[in-house]
N, C-alpha and C positions, 0 to 999 in steps of 0.2 A: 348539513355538511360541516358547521363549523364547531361540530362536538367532536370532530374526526381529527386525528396529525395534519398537520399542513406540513408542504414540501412545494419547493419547485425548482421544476428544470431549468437550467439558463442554456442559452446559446450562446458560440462563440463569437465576440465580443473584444474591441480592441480598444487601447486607451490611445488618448493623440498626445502629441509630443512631436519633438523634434528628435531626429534621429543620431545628433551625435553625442559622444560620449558624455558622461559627466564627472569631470573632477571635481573634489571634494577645497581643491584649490583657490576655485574660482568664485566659491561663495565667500559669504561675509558673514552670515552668522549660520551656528550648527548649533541644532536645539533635539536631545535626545528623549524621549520620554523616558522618565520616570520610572513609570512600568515595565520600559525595553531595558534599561541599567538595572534593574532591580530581576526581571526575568531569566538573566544571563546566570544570577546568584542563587537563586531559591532551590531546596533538594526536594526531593518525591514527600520528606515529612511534613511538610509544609502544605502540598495540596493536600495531603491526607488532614493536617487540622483545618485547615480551609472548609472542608465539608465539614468534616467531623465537628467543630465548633458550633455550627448550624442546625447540624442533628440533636445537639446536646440538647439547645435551646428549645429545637420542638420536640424533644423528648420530656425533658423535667419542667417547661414550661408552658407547654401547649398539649401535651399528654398524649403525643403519637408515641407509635410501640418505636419501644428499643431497637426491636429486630430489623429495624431500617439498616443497611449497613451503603458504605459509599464506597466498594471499591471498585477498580477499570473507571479511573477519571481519564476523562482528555477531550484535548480541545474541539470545538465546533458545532456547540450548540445554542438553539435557539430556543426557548420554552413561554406559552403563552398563557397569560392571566384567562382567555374566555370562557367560554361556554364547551372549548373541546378536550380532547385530548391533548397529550403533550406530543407537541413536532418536534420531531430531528431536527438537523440542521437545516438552516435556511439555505443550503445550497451548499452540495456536497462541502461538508464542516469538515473541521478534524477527524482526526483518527480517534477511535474508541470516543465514547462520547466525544466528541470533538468539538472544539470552537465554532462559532458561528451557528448552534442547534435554535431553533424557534419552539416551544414548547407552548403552546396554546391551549386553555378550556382542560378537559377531563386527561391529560397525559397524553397527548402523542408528539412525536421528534420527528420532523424530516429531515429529508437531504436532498439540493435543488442543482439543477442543472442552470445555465445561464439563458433558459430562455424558462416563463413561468409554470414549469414542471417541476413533479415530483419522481424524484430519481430512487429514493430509501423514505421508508417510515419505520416508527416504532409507534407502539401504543405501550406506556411505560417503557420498557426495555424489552419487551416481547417485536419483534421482527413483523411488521407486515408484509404479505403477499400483494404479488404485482397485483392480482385477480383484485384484493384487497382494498391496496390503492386506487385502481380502477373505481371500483364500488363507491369510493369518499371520495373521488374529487374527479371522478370521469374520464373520458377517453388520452383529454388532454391532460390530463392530471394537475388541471390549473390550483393555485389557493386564492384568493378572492383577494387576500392583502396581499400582495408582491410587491403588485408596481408603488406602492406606496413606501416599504421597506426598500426598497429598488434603486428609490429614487428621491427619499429624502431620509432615510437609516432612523426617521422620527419613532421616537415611544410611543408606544399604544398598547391600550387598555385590553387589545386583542391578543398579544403575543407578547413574548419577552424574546428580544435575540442576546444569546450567550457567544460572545465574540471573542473573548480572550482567558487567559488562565485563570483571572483571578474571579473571577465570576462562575466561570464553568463548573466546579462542584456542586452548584446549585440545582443547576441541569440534571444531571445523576441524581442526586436527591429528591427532584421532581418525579422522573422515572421510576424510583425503587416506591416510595410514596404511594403512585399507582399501582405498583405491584400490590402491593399491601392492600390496600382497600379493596381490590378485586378479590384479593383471596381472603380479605374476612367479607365478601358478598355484599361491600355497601358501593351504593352510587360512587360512582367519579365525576362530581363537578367541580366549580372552580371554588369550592370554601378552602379546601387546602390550600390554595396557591396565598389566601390572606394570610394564613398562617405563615408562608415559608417570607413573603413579604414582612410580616412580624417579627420574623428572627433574622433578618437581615439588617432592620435598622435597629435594632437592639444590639446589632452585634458590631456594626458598623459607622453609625453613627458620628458625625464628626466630634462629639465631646468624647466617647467611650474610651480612647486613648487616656486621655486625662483624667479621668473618671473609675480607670480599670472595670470598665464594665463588658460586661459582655464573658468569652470564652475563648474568643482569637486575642485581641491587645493583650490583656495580661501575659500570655503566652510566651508571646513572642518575645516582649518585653523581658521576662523573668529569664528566657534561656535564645535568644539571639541565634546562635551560633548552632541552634540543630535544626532552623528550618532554612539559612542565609549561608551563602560559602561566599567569603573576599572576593571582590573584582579580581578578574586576572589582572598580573603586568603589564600585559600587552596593550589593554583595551584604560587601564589609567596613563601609560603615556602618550596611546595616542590621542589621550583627551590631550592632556597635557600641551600635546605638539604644537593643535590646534589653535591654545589658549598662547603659546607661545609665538605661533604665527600673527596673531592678530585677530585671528578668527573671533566673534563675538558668540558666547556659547549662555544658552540658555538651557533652564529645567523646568519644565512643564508639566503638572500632576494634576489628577484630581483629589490626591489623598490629602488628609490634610498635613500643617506645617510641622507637628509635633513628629507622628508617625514616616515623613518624610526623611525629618533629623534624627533618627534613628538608623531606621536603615541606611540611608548614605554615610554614615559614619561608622557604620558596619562597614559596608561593602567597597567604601572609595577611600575612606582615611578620616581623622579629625578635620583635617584641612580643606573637608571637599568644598567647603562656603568659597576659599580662594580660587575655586576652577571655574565656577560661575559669574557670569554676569549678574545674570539675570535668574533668580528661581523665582517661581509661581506653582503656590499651593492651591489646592482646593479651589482649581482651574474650574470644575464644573464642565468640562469638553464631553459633549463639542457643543455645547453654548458658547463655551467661550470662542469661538471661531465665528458662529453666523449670528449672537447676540449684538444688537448696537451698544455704545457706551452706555446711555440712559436706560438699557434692561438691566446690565450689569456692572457695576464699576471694578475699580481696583481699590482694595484694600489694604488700609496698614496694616501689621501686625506688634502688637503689644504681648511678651512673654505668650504666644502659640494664641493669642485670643485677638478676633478679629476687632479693630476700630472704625475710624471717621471714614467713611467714604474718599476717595480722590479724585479730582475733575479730572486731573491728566497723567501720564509719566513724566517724570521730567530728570530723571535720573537712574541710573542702573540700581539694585535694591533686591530685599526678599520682600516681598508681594501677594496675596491671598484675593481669591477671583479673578473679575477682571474682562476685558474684551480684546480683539484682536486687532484693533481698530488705531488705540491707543498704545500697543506696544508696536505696532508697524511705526508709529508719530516716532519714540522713545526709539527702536533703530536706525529709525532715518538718520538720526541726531546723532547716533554715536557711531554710525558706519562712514556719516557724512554725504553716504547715497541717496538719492532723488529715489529709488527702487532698489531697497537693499536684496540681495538672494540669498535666501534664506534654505537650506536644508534639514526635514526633519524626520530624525529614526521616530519608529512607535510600532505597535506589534495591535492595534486595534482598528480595523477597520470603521467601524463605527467613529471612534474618538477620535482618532486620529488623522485616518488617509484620505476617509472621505470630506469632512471640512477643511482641513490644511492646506488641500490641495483645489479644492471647490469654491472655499472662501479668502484662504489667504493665497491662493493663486503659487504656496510653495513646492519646494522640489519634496517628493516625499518618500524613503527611505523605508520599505516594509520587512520586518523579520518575520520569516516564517519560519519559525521550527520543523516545521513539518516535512521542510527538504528534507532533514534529517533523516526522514524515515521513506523519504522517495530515493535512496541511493547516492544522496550530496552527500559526499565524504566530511565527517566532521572537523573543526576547528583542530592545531596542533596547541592549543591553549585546554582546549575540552579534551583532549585525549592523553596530557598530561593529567589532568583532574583524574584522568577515571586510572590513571596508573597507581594515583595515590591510594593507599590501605588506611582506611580511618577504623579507629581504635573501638572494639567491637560493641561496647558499654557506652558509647558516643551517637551510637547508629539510631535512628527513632524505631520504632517496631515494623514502621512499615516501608523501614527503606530497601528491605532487600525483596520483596514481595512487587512492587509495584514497578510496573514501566514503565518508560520512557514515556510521555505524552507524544512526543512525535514517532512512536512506533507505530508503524501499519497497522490498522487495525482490521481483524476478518471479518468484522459487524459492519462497519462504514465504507473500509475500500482507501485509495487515496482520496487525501483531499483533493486534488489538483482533474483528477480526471476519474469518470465514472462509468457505466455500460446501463444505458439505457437497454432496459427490457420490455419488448415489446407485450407479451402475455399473450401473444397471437402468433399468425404463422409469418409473421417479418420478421429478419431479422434485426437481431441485439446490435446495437450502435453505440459508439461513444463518444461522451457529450464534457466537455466542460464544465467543472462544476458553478455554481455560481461563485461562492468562496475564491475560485481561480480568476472568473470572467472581474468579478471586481479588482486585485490584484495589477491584472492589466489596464487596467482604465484609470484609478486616480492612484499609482502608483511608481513613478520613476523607476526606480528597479527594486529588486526582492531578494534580501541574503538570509541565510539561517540563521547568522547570527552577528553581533558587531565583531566578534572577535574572528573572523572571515576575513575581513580589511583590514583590520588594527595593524598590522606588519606592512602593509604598503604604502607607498609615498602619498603624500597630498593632492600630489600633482595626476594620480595615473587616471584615466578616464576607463570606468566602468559602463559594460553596454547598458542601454534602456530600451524600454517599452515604446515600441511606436507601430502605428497605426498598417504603415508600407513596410514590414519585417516582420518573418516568423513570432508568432506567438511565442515562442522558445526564447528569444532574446530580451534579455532584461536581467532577467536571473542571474546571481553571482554567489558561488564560484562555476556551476553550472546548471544547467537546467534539470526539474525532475525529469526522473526514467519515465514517468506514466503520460509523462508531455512528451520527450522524445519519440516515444512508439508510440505513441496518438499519432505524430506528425509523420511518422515512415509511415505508416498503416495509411494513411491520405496522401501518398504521393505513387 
């Protein structure tokens, strides 16, 4: 079985909380990832080097064919080192390749509902049949690792979950890879997956920055400005406000210090060191959430190279590693609070919403893009951008070609909700996907993007996720289409 996609269904599934509003007022510190400030900027050319860099690597250095090609990226998937196939999504993922795909063993993709079924597979990017899935993983369409991905989002040696943008080209890569070796008639086991694991940390690596190694750093480095678009207005004053309120504002990454001061200085100004308190590179999350201080400390940094260990925080700073342990001690201190409240944007479930909110017991702030393409009216900051005409010789090759990642996609479905198929004479039902079912559980609420709020006061109270309220509330500015007609359809 575990040479087959893995996928599973979830059921619907609520997160607890309290059910009244939440002002952005009421906290004391607001800590955005990295990745969410940085996801707001990036254009279509940029996930296209994303892959394309990867493929380079196992093309001229690992000697798979050329003919791989990476395009229809998008988020939500999970893909698995074993002995199988590559899985879709671990629960109905994004749109078009989507976020959150688990690809496991010989190439198969699922896509999972919130209880341990499998709602979509691929075997590479070829479409499995209900009949199909049936066949690998049975009536229930169980996968055998779920409740372990479920319930503690741990790595394993069995699967890899592709949770967010910047990982997800690998996904597809995975996929297309399979196609290949099927159509030159060789086995599909797991030797590829070493390889694509080989051009990852070749290409990613924490020195490779510094180093110009690899096929992405260089890149980006040499021309900035065609895979990165400026922070909006919007969303630099409303850091601003915050920073002006009082509010204690942290930046939390796993990338490292170098690659970090780059892009922020792209995308928020030379001055963005003054908006922060607190940055933390090459966080390592979500270790750094459920790690104790003696697994991980906090590090100085010396010109982008890490130093001496440090027993504690003891002052606000730029910072490398680290634990959660010792920056809750370090807010205490400077909020003055016995239990500072802390709220945090991030767009990874994995890194983000599930220890934040698990370990550091914060409020947690999820974007999903993906509204976007369930009917959430976009940003008046995003729909200035798209009025602007950039200069045709500016444009990367594959920016007019490629969509949206939160566009609907006709392979996956939405992320948010999915139609179980029965493959018998029941009928077809729909089911939440798991990607959704988590959302509501370590998830305070869920917008498309920061620049959604950036025009409102501090003070306004946004609904949330709670336990005794429609599955529909939480979401801001409003809930998707594929949740509202879930929800008529059961009443």
């Amino acid at each position: 079985m575990d040479s087959h996609p893995a996928a599973i269904w979830l059921t619907k599934l609520y997160s607890s909380g309290t059910p009244r509003g939440m002002p952005i007022a009421s906290m004391y510190v607001v800590s955005p990832s990295f990745q969410e400030v940085l996801r707001l900027q990036e254009k279509n050319e940029w996930r296209s080097k994303d892959g394309c860099s990867q493929l380079y690597i196992l093309c001229c250095g690992w000697k798979h064919s050329h003919r791989v090609h990476c395009g229809g990226i998008a988020a939500g998937m999970t893909c698995s080192s074993g002995l199988g196939p590559m899985q879709p999504p671990d629960a109905k993922l994004r749109p078009s390749p989507g976020k959150g795909l688990k690809c496991r063993g010989p190439g198969l993709c699922l896509d999972v509902d919130s209880a341990p079924g499998n709602l979509r597979a691929t075997h590479g990017t070829t479409d499995l049949s209900t009949e199909e899935i049936i066949k690998h993983y049975g009536p229930k369409r169980e996968w055998k690792h779920f409740n372990s991905l479920n319930t503690s989002f741990a790595r394993s040696a069995k699967y890899y979950l592709y949770d967010n943008y910047f990982d997800l080209p690998g996904a597809l890569l995975c996929g297309r890879i399979v196609d290949m070796l099927h159509e030159w008639g060789n086995e599909v086991n797991s030797d590829f997956w070493k390889d694509m694991v080989a051009a990852i940390d070749h290409n990613y690596n924490t020195s490779a920055f510094r180093e110009d190694a690899g096929t992405y750093f260089p890149n980006v480095k040499r021309d900035p400005g065609r895979y990165l678009q400026t922070c909006s207005e919007s969303v630099k004053s409303w850091l601003w406000s915050m920073k002006n309120a009082g509010k204690v504002l942290l930046l939390i990454t796993s990338s490292h210090s170098d690659y970090c001061r780059l892009i922020c200085e792209y995308i928020l100004g030379k001055d963005f060191e003054e908006l922060f308190d607190v940055v933390i590179t090459n966080a390592l999350k979500p270790g750094f959430f459920s790690l104790k201080p003696q697994q991980r400390s906090f590090k100085n940094l010396v010109n982008d190279v890490e130093s001496e260990d440090l027993p504690s925080l003891d002052k606000p700073g730029w910072y490398s590693q680290g634990n959660w342990m010792h920056l809750h001690e370090l807010l205490k201190t400077m909020t003055g609070k016995p239990e500072p409240k802390v709220v945090y944007f991030g767009d990874s479930m994995r890194s983000d919403m599930f220890p934040a909110s698990t370990f550091g017991k914060w409020e947690t702030v999820m974007i999903v893009e993906e509204m976007e393409g369930d009917c959430v009216p976009k940003s008046d900051a995003a729909k200035s951008k798209e009025g602007q005409v950039e200069p045709q010789e500016k444009k990367g090759k594959f920016e007019e070609s490629m969509k949206s990642p939160s566009t609907l996609s006709n392979q996956w479905g939405s992320y948010f909700v999915d139609v179980h198929r029965s493959g018998g004479k029941d009928e077809d039902s729909q089911k939440l996907t798991w990607c959704c079912h988590c959302i509501h559980k370590y998830s305070t609420m869920a917008i498309p993007s920061v620049e959604h709020i950036a025009n409102l006061p501090l003070d306004y109270k946004f609904p949330r996720f709670s336990p005794d309220k429609p599955c529909t509330t939480g979401y801001f500015p409003k809930p998707p289409d594929s949740l509202l007609n879930r929800c008529k359809s059961l009443t």
